[in-house]
C-alpha positions in Angstrom: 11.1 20.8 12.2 8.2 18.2 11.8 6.2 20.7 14.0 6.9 23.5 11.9 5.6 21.3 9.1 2.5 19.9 11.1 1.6 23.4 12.3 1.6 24.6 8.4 -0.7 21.9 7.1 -2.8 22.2 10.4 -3.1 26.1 9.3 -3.8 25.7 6.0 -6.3 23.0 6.0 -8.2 24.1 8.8 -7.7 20.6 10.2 -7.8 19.5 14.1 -5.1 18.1 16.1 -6.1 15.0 16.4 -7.0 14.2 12.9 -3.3 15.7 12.4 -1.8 13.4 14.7 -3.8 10.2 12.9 -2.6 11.7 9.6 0.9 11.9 10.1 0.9 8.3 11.5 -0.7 6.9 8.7 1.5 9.4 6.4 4.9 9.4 8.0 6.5 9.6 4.5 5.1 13.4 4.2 7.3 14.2 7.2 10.3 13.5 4.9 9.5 15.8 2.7 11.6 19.2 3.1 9.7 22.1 4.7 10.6 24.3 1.2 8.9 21.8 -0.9 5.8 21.9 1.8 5.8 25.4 1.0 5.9 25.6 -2.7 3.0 22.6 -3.3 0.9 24.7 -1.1 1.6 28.1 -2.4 1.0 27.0 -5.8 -2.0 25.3 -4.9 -3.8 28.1 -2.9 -2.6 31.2 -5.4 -1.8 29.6 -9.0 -4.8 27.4 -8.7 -6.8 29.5 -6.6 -7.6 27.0 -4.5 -8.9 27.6 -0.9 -7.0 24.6 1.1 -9.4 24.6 3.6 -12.2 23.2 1.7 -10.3 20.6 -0.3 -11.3 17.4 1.1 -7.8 15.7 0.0 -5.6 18.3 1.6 -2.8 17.7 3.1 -2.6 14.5 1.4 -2.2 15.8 -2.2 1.4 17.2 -1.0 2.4 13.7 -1.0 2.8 13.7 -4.9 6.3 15.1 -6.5 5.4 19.5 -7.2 7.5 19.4 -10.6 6.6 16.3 -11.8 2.8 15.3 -11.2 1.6 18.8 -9.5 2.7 21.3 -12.0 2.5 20.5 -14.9 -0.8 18.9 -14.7 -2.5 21.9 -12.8 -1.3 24.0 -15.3 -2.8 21.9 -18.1 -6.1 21.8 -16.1 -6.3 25.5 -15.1 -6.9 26.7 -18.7 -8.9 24.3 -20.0 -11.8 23.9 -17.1 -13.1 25.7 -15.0 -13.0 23.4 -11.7 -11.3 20.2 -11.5 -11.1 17.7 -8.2 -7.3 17.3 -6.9 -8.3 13.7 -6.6 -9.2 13.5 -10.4 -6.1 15.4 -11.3 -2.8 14.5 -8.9 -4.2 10.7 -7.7 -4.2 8.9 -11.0 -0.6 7.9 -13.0 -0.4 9.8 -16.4 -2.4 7.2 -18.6 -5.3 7.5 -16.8 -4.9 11.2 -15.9 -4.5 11.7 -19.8 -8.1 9.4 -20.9 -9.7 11.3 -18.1 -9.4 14.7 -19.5 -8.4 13.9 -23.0 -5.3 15.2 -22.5 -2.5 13.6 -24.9 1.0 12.2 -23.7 2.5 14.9 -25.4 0.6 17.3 -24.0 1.3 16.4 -20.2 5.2 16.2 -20.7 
């Protein structure tokens, strides 16, 4: 199973085996997470953000934050309001700082 889940983020980012192997040793806790929820962080990314994987710089880490929690909802906030946004600037910050950076309220995000 963890090769069916290397092999996927391999694919979709474009990335070498090597830089694989160094990823999932310095990222072991991505392994844990369940092949379905692999799946659904990057289909959303690649079709509701239209997002090509491959030239996100911070694929595959982004799939280490929580898809209903910190993924969704703020993609979906971001999405209609600009045009282009850096995963780093949206999924890598906690909500306060997520929230001053876009001028987003707390109410808004939940």
């Amino acid at each position: 199973m963890i090769r069916l889940k290397i092999e996927l983020m391999a694919y979709q980012s474009g990335r070498d085996p090597i830089y694989m192997r160094n990823f999932v040793k310095r990222h072991p806790d991505i392994m844990i997470k369940s092949m379905s929820s692999l799946e659904a962080k990057i289909s959303y990314l690649s079709r509701n953000l239209n997002r090509q994987l491959k030239k996100e710089p911070s694929f595959p880490l982004i799939l280490l934050y929580n898809y209903n929690q910190v993924m969704r909802p703020r993609g979906d906030l971001l999405k209609d309001r600009v045009k282009t946004f850096k995963f780093q600037d949206a999924f890598m910050h906690d909500d306060a700082s997520f929230c001053k950076h876009w001028g987003i309220t707390m109410e808004e995000l939940k």
